[in-house]
ZADO-1210 file (C-alpha; in nm, 4 decimals, padded with zeros to 6 digits):
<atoms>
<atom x="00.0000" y="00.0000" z="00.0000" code="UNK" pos="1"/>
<atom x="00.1795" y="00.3308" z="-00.1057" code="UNK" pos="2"/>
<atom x="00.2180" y="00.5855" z="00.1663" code="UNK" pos="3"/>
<atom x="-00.0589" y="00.8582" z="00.1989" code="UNK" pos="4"/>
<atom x="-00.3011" y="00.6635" z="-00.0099" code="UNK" pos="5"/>
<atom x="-00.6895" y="00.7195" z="00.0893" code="UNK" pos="6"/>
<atom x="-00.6236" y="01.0731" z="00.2555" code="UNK" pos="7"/>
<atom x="-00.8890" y="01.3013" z="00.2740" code="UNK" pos="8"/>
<atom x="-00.8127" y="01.6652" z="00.1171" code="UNK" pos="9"/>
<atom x="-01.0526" y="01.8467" z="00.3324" code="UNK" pos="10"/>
<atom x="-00.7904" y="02.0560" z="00.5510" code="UNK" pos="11"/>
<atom x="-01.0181" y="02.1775" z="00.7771" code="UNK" pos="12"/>
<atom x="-01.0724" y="01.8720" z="00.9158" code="UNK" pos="13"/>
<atom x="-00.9009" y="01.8196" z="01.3082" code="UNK" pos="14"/>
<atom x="-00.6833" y="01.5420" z="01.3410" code="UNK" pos="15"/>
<atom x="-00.8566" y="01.4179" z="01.6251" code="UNK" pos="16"/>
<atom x="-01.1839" y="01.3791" z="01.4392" code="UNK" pos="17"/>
<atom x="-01.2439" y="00.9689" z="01.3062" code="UNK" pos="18"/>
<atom x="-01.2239" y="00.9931" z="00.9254" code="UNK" pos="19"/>
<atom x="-01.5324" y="00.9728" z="00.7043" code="UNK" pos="20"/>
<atom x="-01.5747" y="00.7241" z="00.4485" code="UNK" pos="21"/>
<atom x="-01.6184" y="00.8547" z="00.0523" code="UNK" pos="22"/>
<atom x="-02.0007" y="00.8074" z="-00.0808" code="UNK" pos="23"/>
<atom x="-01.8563" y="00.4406" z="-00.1810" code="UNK" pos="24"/>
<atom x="-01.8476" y="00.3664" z="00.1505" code="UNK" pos="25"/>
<atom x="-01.4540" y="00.3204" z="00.1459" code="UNK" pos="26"/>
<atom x="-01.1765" y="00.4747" z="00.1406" code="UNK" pos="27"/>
<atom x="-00.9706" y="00.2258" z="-00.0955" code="UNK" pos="28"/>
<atom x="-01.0945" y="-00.0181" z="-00.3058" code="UNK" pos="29"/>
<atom x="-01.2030" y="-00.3135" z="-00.1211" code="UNK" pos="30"/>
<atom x="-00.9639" y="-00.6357" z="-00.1494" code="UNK" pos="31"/>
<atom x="-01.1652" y="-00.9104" z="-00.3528" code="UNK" pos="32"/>
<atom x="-01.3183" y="-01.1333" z="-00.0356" code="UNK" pos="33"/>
<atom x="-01.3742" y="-01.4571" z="-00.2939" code="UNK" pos="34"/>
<atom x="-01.2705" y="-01.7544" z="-00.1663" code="UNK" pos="35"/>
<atom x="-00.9212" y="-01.8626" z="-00.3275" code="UNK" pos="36"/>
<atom x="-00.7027" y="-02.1169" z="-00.3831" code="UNK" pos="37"/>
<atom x="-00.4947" y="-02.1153" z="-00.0074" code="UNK" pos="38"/>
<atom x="-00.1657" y="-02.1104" z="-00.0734" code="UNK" pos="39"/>
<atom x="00.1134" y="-02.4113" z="-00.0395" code="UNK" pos="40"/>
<atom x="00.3097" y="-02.4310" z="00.2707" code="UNK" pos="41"/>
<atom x="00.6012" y="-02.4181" z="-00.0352" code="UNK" pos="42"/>
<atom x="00.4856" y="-02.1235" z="-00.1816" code="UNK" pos="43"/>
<atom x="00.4718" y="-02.0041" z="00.1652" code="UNK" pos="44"/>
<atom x="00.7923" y="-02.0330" z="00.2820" code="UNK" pos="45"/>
<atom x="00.9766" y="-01.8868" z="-00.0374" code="UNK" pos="46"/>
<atom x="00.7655" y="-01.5793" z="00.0207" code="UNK" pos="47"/>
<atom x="00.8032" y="-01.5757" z="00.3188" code="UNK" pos="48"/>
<atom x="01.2293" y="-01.6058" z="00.3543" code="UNK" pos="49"/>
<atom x="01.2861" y="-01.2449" z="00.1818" code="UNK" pos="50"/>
<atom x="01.0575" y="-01.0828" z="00.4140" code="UNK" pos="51"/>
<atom x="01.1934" y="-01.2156" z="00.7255" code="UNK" pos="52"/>
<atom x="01.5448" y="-01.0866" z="00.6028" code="UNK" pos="53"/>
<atom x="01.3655" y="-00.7042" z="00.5780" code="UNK" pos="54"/>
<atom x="01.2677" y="-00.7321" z="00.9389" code="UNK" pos="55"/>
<atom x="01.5892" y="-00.8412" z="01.0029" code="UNK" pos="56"/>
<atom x="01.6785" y="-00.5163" z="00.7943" code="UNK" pos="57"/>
<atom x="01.4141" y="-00.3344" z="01.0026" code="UNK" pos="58"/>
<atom x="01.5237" y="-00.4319" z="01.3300" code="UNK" pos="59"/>
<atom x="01.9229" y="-00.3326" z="01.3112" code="UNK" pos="60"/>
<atom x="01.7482" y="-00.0201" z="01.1878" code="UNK" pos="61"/>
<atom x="01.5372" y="00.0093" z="01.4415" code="UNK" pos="62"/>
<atom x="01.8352" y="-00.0028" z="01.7113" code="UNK" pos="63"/>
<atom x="02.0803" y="00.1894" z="01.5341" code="UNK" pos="64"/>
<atom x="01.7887" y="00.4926" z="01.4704" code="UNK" pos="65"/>
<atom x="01.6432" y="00.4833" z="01.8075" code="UNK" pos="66"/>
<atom x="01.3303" y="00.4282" z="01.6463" code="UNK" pos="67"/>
<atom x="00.9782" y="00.3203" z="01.8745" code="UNK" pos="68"/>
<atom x="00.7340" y="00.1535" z="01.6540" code="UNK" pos="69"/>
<atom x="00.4194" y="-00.0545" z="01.8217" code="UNK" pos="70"/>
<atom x="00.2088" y="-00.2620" z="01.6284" code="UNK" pos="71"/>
<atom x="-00.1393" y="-00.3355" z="01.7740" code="UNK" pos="72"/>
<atom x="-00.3133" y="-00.6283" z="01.6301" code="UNK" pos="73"/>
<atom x="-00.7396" y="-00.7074" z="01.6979" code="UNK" pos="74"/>
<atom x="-00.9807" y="-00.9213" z="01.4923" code="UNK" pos="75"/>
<atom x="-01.2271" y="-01.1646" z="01.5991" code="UNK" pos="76"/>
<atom x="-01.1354" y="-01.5048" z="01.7843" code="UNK" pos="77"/>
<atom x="-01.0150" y="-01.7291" z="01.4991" code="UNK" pos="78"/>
<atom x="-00.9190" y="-01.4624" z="01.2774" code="UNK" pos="79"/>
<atom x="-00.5287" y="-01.5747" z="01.2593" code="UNK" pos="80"/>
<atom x="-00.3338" y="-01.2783" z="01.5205" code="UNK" pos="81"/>
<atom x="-00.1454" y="-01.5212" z="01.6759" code="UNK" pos="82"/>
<atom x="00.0130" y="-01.6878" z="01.3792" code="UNK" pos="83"/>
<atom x="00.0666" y="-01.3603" z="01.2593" code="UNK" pos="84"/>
<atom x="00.2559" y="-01.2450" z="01.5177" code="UNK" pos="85"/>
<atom x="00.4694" y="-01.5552" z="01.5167" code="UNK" pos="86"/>
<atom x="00.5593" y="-01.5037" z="01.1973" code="UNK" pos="87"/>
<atom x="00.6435" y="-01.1509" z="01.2060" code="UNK" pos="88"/>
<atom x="00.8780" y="-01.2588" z="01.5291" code="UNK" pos="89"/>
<atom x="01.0301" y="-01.5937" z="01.4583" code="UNK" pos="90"/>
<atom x="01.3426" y="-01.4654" z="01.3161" code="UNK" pos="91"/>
<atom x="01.4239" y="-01.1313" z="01.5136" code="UNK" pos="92"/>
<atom x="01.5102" y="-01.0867" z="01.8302" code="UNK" pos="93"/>
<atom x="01.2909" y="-01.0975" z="02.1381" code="UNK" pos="94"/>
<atom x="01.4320" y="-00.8256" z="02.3096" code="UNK" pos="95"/>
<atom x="01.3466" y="-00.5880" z="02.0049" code="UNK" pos="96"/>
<atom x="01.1041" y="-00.7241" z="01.8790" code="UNK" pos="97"/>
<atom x="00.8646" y="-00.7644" z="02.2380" code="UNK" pos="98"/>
<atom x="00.5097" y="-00.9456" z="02.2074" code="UNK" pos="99"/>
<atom x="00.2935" y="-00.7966" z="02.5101" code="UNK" pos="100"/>
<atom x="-00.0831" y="-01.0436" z="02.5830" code="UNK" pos="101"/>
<atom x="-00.1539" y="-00.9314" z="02.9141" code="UNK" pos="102"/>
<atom x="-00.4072" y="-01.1573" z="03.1119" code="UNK" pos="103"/>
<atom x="-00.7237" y="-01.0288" z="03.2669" code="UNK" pos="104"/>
<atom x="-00.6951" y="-00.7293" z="03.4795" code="UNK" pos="105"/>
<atom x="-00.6715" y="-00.7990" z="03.8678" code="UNK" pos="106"/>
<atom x="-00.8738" y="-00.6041" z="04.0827" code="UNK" pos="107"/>
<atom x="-00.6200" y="-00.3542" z="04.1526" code="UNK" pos="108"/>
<atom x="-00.5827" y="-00.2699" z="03.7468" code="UNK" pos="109"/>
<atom x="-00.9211" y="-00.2593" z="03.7414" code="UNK" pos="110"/>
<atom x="-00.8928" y="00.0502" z="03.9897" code="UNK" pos="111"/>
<atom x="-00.7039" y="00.2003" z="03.7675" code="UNK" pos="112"/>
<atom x="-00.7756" y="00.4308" z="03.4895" code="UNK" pos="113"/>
<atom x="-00.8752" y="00.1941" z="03.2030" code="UNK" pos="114"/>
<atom x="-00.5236" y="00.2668" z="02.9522" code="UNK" pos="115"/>
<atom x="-00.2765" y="00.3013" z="03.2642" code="UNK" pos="116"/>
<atom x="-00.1928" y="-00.1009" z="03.2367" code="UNK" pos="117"/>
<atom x="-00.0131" y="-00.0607" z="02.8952" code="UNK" pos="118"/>
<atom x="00.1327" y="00.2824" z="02.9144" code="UNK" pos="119"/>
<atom x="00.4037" y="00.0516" z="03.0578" code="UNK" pos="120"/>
<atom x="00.4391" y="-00.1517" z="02.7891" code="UNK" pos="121"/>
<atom x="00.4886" y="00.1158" z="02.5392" code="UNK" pos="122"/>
<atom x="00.8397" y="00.1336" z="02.3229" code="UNK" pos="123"/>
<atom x="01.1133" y="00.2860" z="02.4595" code="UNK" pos="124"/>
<atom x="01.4054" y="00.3660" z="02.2020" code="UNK" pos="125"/>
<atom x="01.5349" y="00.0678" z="01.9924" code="UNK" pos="126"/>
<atom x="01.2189" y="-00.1088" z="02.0670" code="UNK" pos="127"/>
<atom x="00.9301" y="-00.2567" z="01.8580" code="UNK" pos="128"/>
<atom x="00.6080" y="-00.3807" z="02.0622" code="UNK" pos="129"/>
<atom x="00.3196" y="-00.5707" z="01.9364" code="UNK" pos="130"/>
<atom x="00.0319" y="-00.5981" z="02.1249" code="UNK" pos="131"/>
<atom x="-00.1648" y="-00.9091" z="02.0611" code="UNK" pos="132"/>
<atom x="-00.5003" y="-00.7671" z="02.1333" code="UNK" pos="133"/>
<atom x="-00.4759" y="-00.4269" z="02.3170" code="UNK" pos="134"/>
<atom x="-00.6036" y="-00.1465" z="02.5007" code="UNK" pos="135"/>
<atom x="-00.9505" y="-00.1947" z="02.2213" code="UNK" pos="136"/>
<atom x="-01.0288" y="-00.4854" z="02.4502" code="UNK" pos="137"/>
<atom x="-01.2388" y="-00.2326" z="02.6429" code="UNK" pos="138"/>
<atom x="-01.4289" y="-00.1574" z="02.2629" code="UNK" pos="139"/>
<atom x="-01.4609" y="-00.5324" z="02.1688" code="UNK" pos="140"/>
<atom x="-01.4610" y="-00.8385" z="02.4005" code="UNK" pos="141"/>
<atom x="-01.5540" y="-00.6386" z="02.6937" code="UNK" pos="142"/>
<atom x="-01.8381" y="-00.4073" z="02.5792" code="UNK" pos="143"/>
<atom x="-01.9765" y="-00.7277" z="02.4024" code="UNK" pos="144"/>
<atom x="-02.0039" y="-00.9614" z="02.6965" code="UNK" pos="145"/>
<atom x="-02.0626" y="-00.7206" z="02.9726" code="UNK" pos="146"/>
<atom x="-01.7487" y="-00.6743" z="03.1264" code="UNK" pos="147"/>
<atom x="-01.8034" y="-00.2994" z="03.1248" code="UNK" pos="148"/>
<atom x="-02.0833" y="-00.0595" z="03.0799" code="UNK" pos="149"/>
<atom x="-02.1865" y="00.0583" z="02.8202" code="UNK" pos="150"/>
<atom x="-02.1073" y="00.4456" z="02.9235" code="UNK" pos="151"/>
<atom x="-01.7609" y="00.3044" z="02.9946" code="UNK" pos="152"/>
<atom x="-01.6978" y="00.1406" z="02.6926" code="UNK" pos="153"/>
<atom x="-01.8315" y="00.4733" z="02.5240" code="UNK" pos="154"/>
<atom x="-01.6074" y="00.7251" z="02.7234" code="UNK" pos="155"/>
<atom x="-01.3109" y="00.5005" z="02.6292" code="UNK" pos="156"/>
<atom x="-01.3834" y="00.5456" z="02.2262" code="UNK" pos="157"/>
<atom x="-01.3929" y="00.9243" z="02.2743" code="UNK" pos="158"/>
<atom x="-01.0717" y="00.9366" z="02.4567" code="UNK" pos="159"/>
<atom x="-00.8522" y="00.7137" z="02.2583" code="UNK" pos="160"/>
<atom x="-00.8001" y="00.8805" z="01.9863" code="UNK" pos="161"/>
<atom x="-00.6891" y="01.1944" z="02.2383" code="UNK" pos="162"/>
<atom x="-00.4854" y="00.8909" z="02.3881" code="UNK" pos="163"/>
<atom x="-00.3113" y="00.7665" z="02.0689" code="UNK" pos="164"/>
<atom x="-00.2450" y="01.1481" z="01.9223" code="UNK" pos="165"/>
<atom x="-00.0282" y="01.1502" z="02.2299" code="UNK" pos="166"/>
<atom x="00.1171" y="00.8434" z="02.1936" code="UNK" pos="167"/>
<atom x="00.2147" y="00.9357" z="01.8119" code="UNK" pos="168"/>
<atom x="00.3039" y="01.3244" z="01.9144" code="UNK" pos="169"/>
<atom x="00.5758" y="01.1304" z="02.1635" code="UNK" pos="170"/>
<atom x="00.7528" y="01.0068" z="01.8685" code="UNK" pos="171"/>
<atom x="00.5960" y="00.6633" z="01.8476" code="UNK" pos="172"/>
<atom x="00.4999" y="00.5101" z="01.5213" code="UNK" pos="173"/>
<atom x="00.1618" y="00.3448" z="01.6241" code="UNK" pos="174"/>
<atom x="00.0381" y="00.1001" z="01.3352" code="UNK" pos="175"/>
<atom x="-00.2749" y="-00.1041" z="01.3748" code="UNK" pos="176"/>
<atom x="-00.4514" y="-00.4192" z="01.2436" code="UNK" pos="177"/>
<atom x="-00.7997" y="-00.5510" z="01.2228" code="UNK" pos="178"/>
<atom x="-00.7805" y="-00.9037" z="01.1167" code="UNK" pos="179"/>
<atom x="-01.1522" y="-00.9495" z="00.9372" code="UNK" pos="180"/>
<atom x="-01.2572" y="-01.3236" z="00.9231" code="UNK" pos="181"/>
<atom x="-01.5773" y="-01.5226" z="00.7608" code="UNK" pos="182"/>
<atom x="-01.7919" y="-01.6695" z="00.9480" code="UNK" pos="183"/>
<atom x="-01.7424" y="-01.9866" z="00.7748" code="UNK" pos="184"/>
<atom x="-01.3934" y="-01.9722" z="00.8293" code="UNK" pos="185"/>
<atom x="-01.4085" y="-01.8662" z="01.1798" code="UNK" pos="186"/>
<atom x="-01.6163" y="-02.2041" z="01.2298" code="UNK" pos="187"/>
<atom x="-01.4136" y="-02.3965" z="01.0394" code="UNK" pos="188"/>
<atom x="-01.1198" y="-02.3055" z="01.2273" code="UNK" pos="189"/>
<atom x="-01.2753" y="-02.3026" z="01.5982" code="UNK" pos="190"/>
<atom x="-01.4036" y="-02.6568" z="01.4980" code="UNK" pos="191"/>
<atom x="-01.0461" y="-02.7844" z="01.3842" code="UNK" pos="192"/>
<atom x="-00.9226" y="-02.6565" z="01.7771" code="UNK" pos="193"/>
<atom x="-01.1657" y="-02.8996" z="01.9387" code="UNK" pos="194"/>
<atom x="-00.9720" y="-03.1416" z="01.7610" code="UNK" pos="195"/>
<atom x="-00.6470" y="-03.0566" z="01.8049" code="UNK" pos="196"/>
<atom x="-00.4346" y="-03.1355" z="02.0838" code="UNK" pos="197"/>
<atom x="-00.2233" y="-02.8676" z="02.0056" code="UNK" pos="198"/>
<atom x="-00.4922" y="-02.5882" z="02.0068" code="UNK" pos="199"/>
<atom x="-00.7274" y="-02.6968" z="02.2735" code="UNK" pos="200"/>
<atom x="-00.5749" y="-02.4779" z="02.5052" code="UNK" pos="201"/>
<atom x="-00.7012" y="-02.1990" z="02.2311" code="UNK" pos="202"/>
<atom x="-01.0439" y="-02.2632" z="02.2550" code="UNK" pos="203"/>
<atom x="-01.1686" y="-02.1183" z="02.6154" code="UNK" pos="204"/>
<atom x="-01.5266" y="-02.1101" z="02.7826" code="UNK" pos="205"/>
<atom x="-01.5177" y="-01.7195" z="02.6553" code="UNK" pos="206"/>
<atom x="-01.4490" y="-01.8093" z="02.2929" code="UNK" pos="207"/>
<atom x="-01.7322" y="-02.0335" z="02.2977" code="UNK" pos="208"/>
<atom x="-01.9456" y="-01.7664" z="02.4581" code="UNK" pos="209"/>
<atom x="-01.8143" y="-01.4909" z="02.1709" code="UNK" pos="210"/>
<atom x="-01.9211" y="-01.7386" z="01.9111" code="UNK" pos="211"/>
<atom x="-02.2365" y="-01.6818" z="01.8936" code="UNK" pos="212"/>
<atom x="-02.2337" y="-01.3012" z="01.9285" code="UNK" pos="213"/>
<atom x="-02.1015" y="-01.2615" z="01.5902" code="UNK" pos="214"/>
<atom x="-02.3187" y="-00.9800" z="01.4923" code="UNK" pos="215"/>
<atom x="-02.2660" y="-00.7839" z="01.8449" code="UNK" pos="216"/>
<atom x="-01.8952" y="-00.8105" z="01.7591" code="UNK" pos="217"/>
<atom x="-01.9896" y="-00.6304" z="01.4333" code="UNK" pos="218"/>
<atom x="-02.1660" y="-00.3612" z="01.5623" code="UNK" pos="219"/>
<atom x="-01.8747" y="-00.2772" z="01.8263" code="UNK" pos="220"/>
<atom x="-01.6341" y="-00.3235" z="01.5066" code="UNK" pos="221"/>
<atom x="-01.7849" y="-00.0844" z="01.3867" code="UNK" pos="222"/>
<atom x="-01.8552" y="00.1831" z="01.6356" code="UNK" pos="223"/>
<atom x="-01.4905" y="00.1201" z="01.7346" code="UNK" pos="224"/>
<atom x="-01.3468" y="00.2141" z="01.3789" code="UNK" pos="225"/>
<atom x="-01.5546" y="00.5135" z="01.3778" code="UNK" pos="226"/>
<atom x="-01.4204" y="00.6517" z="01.6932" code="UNK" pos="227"/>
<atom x="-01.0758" y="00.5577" z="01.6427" code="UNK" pos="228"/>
<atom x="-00.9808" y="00.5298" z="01.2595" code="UNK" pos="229"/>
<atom x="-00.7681" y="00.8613" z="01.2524" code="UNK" pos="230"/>
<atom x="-00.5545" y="00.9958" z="00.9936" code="UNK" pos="231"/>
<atom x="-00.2158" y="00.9926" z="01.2672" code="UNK" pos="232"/>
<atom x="-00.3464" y="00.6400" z="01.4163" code="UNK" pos="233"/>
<atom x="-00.5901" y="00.4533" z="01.1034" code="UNK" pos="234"/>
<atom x="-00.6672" y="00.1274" z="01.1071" code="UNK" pos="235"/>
<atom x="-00.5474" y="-00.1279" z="00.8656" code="UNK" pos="236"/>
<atom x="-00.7668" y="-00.3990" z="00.7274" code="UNK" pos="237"/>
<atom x="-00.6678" y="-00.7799" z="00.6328" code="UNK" pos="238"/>
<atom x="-00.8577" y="-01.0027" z="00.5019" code="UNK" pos="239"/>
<atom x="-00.7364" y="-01.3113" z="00.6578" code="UNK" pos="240"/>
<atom x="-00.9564" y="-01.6212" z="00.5327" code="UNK" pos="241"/>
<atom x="-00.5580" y="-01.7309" z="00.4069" code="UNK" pos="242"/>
<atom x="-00.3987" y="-01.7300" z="00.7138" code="UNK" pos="243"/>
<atom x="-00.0582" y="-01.7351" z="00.4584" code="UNK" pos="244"/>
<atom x="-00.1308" y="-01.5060" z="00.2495" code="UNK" pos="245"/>
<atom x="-00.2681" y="-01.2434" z="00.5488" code="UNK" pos="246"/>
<atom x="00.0215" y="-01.2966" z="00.7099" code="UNK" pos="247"/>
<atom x="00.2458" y="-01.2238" z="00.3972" code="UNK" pos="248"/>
<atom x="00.0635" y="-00.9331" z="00.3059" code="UNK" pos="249"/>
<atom x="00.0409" y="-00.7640" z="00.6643" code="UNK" pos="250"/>
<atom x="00.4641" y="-00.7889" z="00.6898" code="UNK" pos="251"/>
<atom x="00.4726" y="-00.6505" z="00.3845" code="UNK" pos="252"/>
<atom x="00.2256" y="-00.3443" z="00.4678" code="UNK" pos="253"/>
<atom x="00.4099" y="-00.2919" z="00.8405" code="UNK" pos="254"/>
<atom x="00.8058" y="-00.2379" z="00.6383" code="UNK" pos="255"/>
<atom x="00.6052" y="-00.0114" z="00.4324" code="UNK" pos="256"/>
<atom x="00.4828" y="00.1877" z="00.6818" code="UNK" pos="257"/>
<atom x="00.8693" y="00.2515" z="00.8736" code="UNK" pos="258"/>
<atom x="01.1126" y="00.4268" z="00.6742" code="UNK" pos="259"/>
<atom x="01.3877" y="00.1516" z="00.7599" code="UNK" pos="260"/>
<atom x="01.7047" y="00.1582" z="00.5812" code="UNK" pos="261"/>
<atom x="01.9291" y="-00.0890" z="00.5607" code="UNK" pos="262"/>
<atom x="02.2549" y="-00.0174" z="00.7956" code="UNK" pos="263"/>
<atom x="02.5614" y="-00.1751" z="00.6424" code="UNK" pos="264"/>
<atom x="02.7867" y="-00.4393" z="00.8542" code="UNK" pos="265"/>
<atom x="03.1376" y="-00.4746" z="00.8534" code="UNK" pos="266"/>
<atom x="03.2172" y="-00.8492" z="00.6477" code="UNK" pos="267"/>
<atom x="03.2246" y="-01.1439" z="00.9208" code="UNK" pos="268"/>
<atom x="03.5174" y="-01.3821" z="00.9272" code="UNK" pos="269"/>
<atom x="03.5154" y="-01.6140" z="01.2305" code="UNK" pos="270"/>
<atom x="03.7957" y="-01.6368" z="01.3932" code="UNK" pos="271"/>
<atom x="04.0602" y="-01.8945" z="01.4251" code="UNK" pos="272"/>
<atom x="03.9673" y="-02.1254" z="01.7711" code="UNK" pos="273"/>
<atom x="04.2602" y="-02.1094" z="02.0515" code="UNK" pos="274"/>
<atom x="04.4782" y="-02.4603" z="02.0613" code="UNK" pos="275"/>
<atom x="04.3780" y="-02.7362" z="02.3520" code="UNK" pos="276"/>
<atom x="04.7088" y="-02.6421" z="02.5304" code="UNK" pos="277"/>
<atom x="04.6807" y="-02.9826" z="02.6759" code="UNK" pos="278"/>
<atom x="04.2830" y="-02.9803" z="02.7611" code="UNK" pos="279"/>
<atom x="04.1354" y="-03.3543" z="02.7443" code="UNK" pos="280"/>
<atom x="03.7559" y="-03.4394" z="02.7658" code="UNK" pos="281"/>
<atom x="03.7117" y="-03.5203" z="03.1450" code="UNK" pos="282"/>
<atom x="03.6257" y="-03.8809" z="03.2269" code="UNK" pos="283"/>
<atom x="03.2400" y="-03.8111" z="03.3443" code="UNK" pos="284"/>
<atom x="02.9004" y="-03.9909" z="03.3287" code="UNK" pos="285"/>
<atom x="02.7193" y="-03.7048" z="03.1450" code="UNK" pos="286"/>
<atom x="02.3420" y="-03.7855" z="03.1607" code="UNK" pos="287"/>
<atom x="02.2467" y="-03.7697" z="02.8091" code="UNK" pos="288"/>
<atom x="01.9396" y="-03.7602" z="02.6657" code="UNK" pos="289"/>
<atom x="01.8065" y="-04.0794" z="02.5374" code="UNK" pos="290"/>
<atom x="01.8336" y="-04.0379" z="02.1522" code="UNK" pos="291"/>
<atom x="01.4581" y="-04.1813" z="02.0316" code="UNK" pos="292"/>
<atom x="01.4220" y="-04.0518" z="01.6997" code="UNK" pos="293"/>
</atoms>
């Protein structure tokens, strides 16, 4: 997506204000939502490769600059923002690159005011953070099953965007992601976790309970992006019925939105290894691991 594309030319518009969409109803052309071929694990991969060397590109950048970038990812439960993440992070460092799920609030965060828990978690120099779901947890899962009021959850959408002009005015470069899912897929993929040993732990008595408030989910979607889809802090849609291909296309939207350059390195020769000046291999009954496979 090219830089600056979909801005509105109507200066005397604030910049706290949610943007409007055009009489289309959009303001880019909306990505075809047909079902496709999914993509090979093959085709994958060698997609994949170059991109993880950019972030790699990104990161050293990132350090060397000084640079705070957090990424905030939401979508519905199914909709692919943990695989996401993981592939965004699986080949940079986790001490630049920090992932940030925080659990339920205790009762002394909930005493708090609502945003205070992740102020903390917010970039410092060097550093980029991804929150996997965020401080919109107060627009989505709790508005929708109760776990606030509705006033609250309606003061919070007129303050954030006050909240994340602050957070971009400190220097931060705040990107953010709505993962948009089918339905069908969202079933298909909730089903396959019942199944799977691997993903049970995915599937929680809440999940089960958001299920079947698909359309209240919508609605608070929707209020949500109009309170908060700003022109310093928009929102960035993915249609992620692929899980590959979202996750492909959403690394290659995030370089694009960080002016990263790539910071040369000196050439690396390793060097030559000292001599055993007499060392021998002590005679001792290391417990080794049983070699099964």
């Amino acid at each position: 997506m090219a830089k600056g594309k979909g801005k509105r030319k109507d200066k005397d518009r604030t910049d706290t204000e949610p943007r409007e969409p055009d009489a289309a109803g959009s303001r880019e052309e909306k990505p075809d939502q047909q079902p496709r071929e999914r993509m090979s694990e093959k085709a994958y991969q060698k997609e994949l490769f170059p991109l993880h060397v950019e972030l790699v590109k990104l990161q050293q950048w990132v350090q060397a600059s000084g640079t705070k970038v957090c990424v905030v990812f939401e979508g519905r439960d199914g909709a692919g923002k943990g695989g996401t993440i993981k592939a965004i992070t699986e080949r940079v460092s986790p001490r630049v690159f920090r992932v940030i799920a925080l659990p339920a609030p205790t009762d002394r965060e909930k005493s708090q005011m609502y945003v205070q828990r992740y102020l903390p978690h917010l970039p410092a120099a060097g550093e980029i953070v991804i929150f996997d779901r965020s401080w919109y947890n107060r627009a989505g899962v709790e508005r929708v099953m109760g776990f606030c009021t509705e006033t609250q959850a309606e003061e919070f959408l007129r303050a954030v965007p006050l909240v994340e002009r602050a957070i971009v005015h400190s220097g931060i470069i705040l990107v953010k992601y709505w993962l948009e899912v089918s339905q069908e897929e969202q079933t298909r993929r909730l089903e396959g976790r019942i199944q799977d040993g691997r993903k049970v732990w995915k599937l929680t008595d809440m999940d089960l309970r958001s299920y079947s408030r698909w359309y209240e989910y919508s609605r608070a979607r929707d209020a949500m992006f109009a309170a908060s889809d700003t022109e310093y802090a928009p929102w960035h849609v993915a249609n992620s019925n692929d899980k590959r291909r979202a996750r492909l296309n959403i690394i290659t939207h995030l370089l694009a939105q960080i002016p990263y350059k790539e910071i040369e390195r000196k050439p690396v020769k390793l060097p030559a290894r000292q001599k055993a000046g007499g060392y021998r291999e002590p005679d001792y009954q290391y417990r080794y691991v049983e070699e099964r496979y």
